[in-house]
N, CA, C and O atoms as a Tinker XYZ file with bonds, in Angstrom:
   476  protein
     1  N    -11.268000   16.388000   10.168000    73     2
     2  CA   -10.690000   15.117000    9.745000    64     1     3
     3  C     -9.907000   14.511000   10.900000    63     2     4     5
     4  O     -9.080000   15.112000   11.585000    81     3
     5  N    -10.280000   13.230000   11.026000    73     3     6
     6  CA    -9.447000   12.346000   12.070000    64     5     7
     7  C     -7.872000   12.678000   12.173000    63     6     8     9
     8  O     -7.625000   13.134000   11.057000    81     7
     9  N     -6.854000   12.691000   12.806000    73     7    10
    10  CA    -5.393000   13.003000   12.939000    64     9    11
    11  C     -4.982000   11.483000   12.335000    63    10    12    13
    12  O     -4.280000   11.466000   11.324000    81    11
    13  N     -5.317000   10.478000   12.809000    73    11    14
    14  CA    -4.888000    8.999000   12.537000    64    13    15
    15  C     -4.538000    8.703000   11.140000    63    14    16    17
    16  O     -3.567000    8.168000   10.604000    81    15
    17  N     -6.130000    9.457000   10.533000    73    15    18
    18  CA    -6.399000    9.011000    9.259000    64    17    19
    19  C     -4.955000    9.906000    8.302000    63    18    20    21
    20  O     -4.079000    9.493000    7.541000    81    19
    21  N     -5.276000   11.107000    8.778000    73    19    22
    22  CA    -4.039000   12.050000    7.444000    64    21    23
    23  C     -2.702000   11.643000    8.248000    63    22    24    25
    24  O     -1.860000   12.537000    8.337000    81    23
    25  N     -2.456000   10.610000    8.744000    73    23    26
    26  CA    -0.897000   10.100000    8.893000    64    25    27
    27  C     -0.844000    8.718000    8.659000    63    26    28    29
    28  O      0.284000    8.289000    8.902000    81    27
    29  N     -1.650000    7.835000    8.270000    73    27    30
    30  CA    -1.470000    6.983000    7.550000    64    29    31
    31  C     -1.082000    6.992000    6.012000    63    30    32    33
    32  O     -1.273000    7.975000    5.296000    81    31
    33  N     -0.492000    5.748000    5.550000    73    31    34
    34  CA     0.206000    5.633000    4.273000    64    33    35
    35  C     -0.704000    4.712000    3.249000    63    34    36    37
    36  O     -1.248000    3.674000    3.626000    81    35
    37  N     -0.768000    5.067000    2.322000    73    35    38
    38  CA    -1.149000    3.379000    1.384000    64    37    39
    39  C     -0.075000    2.834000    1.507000    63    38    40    41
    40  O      0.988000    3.399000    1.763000    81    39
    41  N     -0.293000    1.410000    1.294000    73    39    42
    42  CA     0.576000    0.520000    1.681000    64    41    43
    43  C      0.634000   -0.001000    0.217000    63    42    44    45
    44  O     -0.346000   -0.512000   -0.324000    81    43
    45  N      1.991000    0.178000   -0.472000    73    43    46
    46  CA     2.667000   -0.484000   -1.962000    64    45    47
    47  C      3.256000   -1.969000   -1.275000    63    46    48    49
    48  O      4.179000   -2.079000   -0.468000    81    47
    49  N      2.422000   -3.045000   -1.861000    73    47    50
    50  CA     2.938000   -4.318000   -2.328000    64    49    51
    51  C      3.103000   -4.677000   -4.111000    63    50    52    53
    52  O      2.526000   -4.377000   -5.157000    81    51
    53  N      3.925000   -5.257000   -3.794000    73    51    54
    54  CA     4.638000   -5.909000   -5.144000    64    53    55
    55  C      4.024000   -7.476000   -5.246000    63    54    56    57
    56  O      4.097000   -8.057000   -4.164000    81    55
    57  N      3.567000   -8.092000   -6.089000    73    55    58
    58  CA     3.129000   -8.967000   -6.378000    64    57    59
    59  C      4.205000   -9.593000   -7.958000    63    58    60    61
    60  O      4.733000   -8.816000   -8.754000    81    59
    61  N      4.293000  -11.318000   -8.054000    73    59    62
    62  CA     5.238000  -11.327000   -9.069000    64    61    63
    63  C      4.662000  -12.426000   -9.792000    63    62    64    65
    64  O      4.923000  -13.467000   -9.191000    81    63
    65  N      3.748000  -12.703000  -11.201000    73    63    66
    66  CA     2.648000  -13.174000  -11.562000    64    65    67
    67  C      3.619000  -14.194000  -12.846000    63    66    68    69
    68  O      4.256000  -13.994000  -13.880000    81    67
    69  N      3.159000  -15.488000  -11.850000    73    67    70
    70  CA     3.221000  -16.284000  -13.421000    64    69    71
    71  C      1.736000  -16.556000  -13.767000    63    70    72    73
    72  O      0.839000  -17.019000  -13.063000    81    71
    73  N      1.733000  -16.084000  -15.209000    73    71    74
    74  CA     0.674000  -15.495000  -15.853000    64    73    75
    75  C     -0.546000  -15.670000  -14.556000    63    74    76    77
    76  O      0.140000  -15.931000  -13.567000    81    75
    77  N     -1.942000  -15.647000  -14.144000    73    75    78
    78  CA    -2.396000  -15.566000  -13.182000    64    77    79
    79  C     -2.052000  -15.710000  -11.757000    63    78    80    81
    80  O     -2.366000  -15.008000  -10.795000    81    79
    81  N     -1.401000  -16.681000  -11.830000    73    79    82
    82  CA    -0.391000  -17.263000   -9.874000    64    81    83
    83  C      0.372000  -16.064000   -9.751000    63    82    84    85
    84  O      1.116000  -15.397000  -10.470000    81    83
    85  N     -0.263000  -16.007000   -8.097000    73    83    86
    86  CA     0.554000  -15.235000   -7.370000    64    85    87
    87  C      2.118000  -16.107000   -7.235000    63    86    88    89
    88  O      2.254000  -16.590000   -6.110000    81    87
    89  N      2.971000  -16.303000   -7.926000    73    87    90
    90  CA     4.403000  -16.709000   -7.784000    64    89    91
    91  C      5.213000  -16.333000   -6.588000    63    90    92    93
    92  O      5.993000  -17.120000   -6.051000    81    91
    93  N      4.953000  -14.785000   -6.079000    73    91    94
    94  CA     5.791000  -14.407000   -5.218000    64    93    95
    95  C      5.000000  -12.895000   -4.774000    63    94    96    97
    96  O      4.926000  -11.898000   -5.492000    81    95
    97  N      4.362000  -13.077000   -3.172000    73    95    98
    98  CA     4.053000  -11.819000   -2.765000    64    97    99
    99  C      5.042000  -11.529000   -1.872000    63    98   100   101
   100  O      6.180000  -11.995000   -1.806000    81    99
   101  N      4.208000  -10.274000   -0.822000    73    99   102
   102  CA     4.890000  -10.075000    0.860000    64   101   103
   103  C      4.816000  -11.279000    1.421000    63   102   104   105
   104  O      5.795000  -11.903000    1.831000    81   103
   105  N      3.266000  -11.788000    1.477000    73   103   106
   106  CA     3.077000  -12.771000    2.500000    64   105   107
   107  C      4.181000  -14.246000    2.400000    63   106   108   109
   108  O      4.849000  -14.741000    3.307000    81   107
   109  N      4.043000  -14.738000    0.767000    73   107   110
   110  CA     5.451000  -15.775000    0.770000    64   109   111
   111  C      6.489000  -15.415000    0.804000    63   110   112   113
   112  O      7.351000  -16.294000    0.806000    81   111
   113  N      6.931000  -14.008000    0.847000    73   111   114
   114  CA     8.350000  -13.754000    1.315000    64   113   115
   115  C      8.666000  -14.076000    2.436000    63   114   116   117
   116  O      9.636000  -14.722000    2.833000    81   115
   117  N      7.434000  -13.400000    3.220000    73   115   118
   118  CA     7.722000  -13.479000    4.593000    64   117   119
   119  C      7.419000  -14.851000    4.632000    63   118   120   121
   120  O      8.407000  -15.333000    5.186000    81   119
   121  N      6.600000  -15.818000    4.360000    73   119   122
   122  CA     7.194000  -17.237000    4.826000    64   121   123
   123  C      8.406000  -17.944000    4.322000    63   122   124   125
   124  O      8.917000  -18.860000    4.966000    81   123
   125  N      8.718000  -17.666000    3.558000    73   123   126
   126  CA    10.514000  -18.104000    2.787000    64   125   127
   127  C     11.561000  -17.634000    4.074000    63   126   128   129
   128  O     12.233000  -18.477000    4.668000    81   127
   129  N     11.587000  -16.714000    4.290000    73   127   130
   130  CA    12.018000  -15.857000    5.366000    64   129   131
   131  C     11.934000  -17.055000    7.092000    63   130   132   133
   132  O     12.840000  -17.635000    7.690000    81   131
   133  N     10.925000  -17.005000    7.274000    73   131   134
   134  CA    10.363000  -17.836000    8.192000    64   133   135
   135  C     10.899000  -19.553000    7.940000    63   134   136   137
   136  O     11.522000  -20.175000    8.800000    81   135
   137  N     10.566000  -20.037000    6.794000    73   135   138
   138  CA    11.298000  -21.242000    6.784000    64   137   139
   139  C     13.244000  -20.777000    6.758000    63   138   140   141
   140  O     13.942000  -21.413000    7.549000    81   139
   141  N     13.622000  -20.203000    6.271000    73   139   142
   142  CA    15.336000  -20.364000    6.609000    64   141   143
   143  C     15.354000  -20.282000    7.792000    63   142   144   145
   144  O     16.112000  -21.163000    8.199000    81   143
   145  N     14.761000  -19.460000    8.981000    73   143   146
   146  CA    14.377000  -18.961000   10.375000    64   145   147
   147  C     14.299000  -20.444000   10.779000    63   146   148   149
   148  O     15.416000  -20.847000   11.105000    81   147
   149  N     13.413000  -21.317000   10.859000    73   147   150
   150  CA    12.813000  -22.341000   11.440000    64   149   151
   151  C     13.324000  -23.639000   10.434000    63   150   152   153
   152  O     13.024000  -24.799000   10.717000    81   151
   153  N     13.816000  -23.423000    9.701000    73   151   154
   154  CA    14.268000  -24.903000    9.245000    64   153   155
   155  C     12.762000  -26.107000    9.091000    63   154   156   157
   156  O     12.644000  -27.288000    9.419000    81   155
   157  N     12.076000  -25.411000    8.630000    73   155   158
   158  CA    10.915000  -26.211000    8.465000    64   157   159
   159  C      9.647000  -25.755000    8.195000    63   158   160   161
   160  O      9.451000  -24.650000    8.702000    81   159
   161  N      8.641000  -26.235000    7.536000    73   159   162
   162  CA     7.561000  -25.474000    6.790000    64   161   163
   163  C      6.551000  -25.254000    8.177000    63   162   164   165
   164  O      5.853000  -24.273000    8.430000    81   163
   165  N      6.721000  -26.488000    8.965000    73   163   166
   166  CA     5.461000  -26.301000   10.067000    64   165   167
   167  C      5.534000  -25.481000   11.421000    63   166   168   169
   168  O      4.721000  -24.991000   12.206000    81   167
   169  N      7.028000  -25.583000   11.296000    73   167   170
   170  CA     8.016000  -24.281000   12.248000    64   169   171
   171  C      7.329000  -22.509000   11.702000    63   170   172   173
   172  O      6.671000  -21.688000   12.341000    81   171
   173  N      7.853000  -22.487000   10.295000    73   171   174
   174  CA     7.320000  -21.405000    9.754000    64   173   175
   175  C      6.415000  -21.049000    9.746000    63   174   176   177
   176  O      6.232000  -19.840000    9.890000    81   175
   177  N      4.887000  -22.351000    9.489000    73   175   178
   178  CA     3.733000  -21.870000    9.403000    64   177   179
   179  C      3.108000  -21.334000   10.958000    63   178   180   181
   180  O      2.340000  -20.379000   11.074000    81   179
   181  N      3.456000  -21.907000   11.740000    73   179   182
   182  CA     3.268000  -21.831000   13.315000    64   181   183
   183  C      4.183000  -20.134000   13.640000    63   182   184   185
   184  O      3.811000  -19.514000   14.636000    81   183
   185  N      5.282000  -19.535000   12.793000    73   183   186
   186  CA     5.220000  -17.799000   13.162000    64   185   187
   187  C      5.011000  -17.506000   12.543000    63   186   188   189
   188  O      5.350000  -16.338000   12.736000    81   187
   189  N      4.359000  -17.544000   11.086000    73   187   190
   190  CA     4.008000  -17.021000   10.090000    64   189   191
   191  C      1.895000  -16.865000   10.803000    63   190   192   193
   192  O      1.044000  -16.139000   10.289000    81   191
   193  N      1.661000  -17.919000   12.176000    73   191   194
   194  CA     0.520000  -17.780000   12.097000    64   193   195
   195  C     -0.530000  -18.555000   11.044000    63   194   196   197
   196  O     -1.708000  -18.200000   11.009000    81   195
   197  N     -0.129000  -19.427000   10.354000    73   195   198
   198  CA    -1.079000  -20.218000    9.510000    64   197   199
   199  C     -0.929000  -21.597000    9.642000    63   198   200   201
   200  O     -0.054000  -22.223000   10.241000    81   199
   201  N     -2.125000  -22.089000    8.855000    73   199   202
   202  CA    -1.732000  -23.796000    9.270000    64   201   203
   203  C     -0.696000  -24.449000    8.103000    63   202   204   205
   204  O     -0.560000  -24.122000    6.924000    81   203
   205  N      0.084000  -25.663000    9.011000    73   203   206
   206  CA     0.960000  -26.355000    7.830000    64   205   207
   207  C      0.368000  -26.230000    6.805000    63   206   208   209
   208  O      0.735000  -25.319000    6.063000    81   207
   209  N     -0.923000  -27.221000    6.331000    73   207   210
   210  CA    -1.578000  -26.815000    4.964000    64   209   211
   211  C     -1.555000  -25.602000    4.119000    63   210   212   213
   212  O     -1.065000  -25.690000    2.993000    81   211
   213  N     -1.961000  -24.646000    4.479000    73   211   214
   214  CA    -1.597000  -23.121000    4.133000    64   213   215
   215  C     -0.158000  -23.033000    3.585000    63   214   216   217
   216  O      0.209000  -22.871000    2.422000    81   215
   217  N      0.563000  -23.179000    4.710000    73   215   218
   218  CA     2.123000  -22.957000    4.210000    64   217   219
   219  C      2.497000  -24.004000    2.897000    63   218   220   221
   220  O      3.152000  -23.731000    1.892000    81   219
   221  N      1.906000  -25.174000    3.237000    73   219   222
   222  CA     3.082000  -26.231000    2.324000    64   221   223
   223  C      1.952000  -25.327000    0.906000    63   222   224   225
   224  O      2.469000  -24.547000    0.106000    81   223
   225  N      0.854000  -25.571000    0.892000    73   223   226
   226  CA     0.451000  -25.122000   -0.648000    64   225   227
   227  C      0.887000  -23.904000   -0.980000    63   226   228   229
   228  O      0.867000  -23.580000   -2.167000    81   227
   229  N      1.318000  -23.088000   -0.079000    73   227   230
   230  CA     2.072000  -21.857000   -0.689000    64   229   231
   231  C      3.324000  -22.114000   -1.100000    63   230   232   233
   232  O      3.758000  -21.582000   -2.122000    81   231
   233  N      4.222000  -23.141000   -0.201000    73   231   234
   234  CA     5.495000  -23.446000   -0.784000    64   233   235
   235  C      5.716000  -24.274000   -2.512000    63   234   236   237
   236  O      6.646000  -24.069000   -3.293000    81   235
   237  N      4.418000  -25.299000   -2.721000    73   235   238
   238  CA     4.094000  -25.554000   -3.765000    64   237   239
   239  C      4.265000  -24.919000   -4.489000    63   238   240   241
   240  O      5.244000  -25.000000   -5.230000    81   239
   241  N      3.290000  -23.944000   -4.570000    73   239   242
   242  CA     2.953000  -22.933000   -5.375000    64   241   243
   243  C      4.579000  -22.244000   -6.254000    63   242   244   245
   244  O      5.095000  -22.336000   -7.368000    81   243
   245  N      4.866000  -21.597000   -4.996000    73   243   246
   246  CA     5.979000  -21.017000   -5.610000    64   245   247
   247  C      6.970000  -22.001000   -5.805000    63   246   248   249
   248  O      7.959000  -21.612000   -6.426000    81   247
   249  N      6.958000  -23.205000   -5.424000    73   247   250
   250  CA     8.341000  -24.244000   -6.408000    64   249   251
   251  C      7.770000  -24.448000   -7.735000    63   250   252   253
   252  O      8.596000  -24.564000   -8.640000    81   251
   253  N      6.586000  -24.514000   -8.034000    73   251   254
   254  CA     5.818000  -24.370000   -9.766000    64   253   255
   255  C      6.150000  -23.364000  -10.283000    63   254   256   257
   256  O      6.650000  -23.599000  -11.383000    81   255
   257  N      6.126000  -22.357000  -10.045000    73   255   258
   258  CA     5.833000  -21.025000  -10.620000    64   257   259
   259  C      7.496000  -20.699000  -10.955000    63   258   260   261
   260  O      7.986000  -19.931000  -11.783000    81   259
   261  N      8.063000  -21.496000  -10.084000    73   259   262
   262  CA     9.734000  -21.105000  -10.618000    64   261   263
   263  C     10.572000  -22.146000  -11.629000    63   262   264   265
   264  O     10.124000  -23.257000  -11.913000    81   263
   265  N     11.880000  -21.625000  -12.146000    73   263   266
   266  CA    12.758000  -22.574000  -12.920000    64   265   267
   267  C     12.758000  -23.696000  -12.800000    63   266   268   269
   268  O     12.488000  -24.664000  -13.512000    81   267
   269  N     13.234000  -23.454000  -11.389000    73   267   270
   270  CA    13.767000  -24.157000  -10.038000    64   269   271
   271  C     13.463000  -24.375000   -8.642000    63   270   272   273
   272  O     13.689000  -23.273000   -8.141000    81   271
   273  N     13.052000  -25.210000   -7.650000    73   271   274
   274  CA    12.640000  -24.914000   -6.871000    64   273   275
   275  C     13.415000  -24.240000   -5.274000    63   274   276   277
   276  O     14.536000  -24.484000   -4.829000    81   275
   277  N     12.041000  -23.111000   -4.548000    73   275   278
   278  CA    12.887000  -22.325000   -4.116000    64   277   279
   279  C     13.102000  -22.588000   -2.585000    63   278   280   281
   280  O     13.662000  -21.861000   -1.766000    81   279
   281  N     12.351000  -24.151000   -2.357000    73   279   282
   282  CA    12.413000  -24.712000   -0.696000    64   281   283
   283  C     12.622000  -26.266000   -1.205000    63   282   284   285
   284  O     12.127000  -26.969000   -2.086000    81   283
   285  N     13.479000  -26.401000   -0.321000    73   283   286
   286  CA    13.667000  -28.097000   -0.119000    64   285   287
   287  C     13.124000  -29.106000    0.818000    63   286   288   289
   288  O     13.703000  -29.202000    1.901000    81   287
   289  N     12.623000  -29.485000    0.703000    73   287   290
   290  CA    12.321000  -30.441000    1.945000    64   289   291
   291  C     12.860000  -31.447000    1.937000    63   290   292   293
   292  O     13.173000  -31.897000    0.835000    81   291
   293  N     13.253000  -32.354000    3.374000    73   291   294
   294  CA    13.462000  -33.611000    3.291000    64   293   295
   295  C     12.417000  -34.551000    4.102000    63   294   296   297
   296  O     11.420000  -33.987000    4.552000    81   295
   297  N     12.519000  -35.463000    4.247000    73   295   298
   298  CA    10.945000  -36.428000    4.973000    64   297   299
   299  C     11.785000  -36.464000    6.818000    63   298   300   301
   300  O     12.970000  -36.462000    7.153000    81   299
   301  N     10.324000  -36.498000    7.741000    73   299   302
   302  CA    11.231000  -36.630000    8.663000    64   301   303
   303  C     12.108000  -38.077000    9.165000    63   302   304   305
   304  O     12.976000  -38.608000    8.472000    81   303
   305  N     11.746000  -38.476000   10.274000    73   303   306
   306  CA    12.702000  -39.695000   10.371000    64   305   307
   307  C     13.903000  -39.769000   11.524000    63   306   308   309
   308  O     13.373000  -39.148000   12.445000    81   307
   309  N     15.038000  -40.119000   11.934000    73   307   310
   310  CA    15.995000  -40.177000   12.200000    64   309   311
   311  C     16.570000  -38.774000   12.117000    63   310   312   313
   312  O     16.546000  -38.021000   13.090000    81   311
   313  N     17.095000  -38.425000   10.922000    73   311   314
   314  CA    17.086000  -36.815000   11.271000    64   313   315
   315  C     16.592000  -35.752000   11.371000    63   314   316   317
   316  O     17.181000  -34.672000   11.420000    81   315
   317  N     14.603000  -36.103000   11.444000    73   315   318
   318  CA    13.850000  -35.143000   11.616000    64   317   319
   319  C     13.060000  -34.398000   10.566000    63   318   320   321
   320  O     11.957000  -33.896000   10.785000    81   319
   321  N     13.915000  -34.348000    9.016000    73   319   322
   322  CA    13.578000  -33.739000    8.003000    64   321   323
   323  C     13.496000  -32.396000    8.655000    63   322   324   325
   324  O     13.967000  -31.984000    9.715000    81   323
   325  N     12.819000  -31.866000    7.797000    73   323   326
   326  CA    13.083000  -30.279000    7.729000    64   325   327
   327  C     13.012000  -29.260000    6.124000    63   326   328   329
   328  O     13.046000  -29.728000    4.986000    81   327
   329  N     12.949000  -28.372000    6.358000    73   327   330
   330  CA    12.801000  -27.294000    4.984000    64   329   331
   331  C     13.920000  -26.604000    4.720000    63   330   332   333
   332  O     14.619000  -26.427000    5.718000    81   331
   333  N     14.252000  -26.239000    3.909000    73   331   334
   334  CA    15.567000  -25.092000    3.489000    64   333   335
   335  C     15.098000  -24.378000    2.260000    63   334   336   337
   336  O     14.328000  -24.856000    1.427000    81   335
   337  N     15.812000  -22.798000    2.221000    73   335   338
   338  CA    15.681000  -22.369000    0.805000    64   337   339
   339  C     16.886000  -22.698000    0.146000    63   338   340   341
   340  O     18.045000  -22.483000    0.500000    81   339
   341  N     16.439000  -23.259000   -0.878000    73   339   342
   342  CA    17.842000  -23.420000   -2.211000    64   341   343
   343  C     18.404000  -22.131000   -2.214000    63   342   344   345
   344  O     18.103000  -21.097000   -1.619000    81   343
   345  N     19.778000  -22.585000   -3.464000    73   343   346
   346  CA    20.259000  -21.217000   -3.646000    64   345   347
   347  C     19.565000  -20.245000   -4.366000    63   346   348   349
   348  O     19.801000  -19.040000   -4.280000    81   347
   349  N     18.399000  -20.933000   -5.336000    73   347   350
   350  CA    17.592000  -20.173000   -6.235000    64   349   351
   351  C     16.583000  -19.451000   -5.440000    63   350   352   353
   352  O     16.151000  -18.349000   -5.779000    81   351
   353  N     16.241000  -20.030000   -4.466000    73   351   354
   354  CA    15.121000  -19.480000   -3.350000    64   353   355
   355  C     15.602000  -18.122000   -2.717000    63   354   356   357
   356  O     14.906000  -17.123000   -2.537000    81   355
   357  N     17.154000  -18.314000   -2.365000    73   355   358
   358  CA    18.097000  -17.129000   -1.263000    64   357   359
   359  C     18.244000  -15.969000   -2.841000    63   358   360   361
   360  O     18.299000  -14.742000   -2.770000    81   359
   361  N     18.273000  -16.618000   -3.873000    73   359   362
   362  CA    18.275000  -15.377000   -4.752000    64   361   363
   363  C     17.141000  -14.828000   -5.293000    63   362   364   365
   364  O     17.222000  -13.674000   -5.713000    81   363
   365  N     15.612000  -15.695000   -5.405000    73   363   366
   366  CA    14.585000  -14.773000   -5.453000    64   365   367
   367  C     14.054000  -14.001000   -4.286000    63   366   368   369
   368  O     13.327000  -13.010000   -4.356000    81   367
   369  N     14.530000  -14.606000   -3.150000    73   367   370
   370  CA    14.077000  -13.314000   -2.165000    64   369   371
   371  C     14.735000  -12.048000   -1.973000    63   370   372   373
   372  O     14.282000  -10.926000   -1.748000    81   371
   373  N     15.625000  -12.378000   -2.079000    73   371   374
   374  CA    16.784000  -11.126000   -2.525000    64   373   375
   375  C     16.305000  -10.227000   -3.120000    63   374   376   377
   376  O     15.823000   -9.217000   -2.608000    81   375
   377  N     16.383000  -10.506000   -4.402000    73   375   378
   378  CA    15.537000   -9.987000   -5.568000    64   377   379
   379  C     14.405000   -9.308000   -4.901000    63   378   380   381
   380  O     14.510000   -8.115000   -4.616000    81   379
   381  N     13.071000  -10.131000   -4.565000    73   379   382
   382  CA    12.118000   -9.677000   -4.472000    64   381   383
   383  C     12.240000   -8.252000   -3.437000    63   382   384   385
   384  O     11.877000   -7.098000   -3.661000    81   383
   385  N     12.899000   -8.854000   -2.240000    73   383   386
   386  CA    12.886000   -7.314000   -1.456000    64   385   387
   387  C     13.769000   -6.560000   -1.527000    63   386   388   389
   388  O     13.875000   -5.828000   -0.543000    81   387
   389  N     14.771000   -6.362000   -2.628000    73   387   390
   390  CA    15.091000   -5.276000   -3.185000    64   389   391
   391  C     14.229000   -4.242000   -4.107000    63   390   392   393
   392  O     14.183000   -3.012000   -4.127000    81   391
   393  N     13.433000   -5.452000   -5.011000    73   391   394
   394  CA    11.985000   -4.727000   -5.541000    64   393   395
   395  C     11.269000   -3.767000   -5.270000    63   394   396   397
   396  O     11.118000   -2.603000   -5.640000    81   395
   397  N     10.533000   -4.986000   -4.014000    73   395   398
   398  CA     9.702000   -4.195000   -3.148000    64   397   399
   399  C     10.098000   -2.854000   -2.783000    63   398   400   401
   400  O      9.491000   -1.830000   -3.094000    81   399
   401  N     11.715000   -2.970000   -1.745000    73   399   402
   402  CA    12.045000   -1.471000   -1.164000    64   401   403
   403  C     12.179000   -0.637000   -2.374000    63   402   404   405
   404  O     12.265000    0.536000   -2.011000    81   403
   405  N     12.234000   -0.744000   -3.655000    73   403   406
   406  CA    13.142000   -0.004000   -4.692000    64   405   407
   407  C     11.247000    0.596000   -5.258000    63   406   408   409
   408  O     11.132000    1.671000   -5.846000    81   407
   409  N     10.286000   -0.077000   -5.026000    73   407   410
   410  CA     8.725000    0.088000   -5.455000    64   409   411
   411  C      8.254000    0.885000   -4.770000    63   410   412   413
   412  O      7.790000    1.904000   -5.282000    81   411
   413  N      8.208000    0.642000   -3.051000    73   411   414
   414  CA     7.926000    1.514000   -2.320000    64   413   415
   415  C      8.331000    2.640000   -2.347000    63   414   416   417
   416  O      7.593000    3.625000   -2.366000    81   415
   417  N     10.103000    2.684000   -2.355000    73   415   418
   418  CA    10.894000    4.235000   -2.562000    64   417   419
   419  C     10.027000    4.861000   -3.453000    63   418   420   421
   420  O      9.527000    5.927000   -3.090000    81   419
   421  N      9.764000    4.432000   -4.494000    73   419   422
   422  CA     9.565000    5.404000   -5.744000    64   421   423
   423  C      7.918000    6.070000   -5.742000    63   422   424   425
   424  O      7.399000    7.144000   -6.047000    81   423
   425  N      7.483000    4.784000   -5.225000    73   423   426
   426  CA     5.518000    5.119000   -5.226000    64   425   427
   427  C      4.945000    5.650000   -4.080000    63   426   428   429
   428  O      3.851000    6.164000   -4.314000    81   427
   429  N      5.347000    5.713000   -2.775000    73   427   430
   430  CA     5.122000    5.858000   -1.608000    64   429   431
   431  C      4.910000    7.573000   -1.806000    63   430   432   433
   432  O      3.792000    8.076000   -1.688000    81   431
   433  N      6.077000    8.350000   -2.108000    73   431   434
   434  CA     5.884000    9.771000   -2.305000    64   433   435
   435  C      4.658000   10.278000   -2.888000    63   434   436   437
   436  O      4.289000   11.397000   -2.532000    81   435
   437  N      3.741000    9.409000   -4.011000    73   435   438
   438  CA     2.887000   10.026000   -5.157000    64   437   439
   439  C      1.919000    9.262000   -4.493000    63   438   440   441
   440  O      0.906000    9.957000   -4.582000    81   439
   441  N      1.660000    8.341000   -3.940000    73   439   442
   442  CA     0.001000    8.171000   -3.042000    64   441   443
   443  C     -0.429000    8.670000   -2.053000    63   442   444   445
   444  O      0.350000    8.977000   -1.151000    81   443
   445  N     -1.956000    8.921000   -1.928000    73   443   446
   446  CA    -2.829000    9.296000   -0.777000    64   445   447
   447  C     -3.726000    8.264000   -0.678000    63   446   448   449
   448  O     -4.065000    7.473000   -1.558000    81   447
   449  N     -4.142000    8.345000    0.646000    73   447   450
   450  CA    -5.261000    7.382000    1.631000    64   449   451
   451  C     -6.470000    7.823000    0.203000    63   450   452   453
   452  O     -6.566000    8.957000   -0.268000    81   451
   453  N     -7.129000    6.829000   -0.174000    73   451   454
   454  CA    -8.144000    7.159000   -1.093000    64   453   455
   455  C     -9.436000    7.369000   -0.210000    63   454   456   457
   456  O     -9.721000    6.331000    0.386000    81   455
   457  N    -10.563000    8.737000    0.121000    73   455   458
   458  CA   -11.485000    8.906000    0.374000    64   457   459
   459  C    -12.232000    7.352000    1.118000    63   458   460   461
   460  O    -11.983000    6.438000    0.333000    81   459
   461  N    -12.621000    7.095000    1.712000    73   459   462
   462  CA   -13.813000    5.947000    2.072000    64   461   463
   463  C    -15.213000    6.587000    1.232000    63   462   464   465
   464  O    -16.009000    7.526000    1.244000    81   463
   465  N    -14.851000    5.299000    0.496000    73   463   466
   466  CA   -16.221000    5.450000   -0.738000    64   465   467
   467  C    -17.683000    4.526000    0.689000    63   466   468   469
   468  O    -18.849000    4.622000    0.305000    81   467
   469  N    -17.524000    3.984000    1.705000    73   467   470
   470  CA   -18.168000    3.559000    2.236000    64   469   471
   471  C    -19.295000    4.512000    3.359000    63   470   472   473
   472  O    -20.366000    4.165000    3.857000    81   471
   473  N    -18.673000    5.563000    3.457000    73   471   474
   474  CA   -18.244000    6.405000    4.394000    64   473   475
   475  C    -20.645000    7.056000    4.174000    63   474   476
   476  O    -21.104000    7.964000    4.866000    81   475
């Protein structure tokens, strides 16, 4: 058996479902993350690696899927506009990656690399 292979991990993501919508994964954390970072969705999408489009329909997404919404935008202009997370935004990410680490802690111990059924 390869050495690589028996020291790799499965990898536990948390996913947070309004009823079908992905509401809240890794990947929009990490762009929520990225917009407070960059003050802007096209800032974010540019280290997040994706195009504005990509980002803003993900930011969509998750301002639907919530109470409240969890990025602000303003138009640019004179002062440029720009993105922010609300306070509801700074408290579902919170949330979420406390989750996550509190998901991983617990599941990480009880998985193995599953066989390659391809193999």
């Amino acid at each position: 058996m390869n050495m690589s292979a028996t020291r790799r991990r499965p990898r536990v993501r948390v996913r947070i479902l309004a009823e079908s919508v992905i509401a809240l994964g890794p990947g929009k954390a990490d762009l929520l993350e990225a917009i407070d970072k960059a003050g802007s969705i096209s800032g974010a999408a540019r280290e997040a690696g994706m195009s504005y489009r990509r980002a803003w329909i993900l930011v969509d997404t998750m301002n639907a899927c919530f109470t409240k919404p969890l990025v602000s935008t303003a138009k640019g202009g004179a002062d440029h506009g720009g993105a922010r997370l609300t306070p509801t935004g700074r408290q579902v990410l919170t949330r979420y990656r406390r989750l996550a680490a509190l998901v991983e802690k617990s599941f990480s111990p009880l998985l193995r690399m599953p066989p390659r059924l391809s193999e």
